[in-house]
C-alpha positions as CSV (number, residue, x, y, z in Angstrom):
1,X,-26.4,-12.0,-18.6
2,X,-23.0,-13.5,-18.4
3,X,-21.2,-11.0,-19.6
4,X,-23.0,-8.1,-18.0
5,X,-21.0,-9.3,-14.9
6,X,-18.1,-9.5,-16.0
7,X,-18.0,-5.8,-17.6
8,X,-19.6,-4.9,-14.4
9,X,-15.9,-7.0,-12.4
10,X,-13.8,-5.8,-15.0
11,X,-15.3,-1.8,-14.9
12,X,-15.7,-2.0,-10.9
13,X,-11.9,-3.2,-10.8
14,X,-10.6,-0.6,-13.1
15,X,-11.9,2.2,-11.2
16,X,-10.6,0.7,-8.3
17,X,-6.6,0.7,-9.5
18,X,-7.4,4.4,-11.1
19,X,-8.9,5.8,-7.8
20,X,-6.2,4.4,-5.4
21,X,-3.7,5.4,-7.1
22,X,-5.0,9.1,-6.5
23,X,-6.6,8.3,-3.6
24,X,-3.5,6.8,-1.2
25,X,-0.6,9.6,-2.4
26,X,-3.5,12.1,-1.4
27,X,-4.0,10.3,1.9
28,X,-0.2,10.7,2.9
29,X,0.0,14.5,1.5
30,X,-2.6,14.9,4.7
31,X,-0.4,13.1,6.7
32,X,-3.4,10.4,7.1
33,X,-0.6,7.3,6.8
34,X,-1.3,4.5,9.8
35,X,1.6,4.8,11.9
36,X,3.8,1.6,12.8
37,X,3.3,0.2,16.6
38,X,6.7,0.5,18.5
39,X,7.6,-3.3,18.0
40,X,7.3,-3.6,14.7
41,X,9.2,-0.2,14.0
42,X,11.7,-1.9,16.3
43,X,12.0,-4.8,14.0
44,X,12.2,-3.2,10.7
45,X,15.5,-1.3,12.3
46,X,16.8,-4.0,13.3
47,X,16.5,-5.5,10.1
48,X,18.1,-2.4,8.6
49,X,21.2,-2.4,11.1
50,X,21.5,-6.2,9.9
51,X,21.4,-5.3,6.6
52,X,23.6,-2.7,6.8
53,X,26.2,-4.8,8.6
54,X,26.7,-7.7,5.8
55,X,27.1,-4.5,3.2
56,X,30.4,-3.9,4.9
């Protein structure tokens, strides 16, 4: 009985990874990505500018 369950984890899990990786590059073909709130797009620019700053 055991080991029924953990075929069944194992083969539920496996299908998981296969599916998402179709599923989430055909998700942003159809432009279906979540789009980032205003503050946090703010921070990851600022975060860029810093970045960008200690390359020089």
């Amino acid at each position: 009985m055991e080991i029924r369950i953990i075929i069944a984890f194992l083969l539920a899990f496996v299908i998981a990874l296969v599916l998402g990786k179709l599923f989430i590059p055909w998700l942003n073909r159809r432009k279906m990505a979540q789009p980032l709130k205003e503050e946090v797009a703010q921070i990851y620019a600022e975060k860029e500018n810093e970045q960008a700053a200690e390359k020089e």
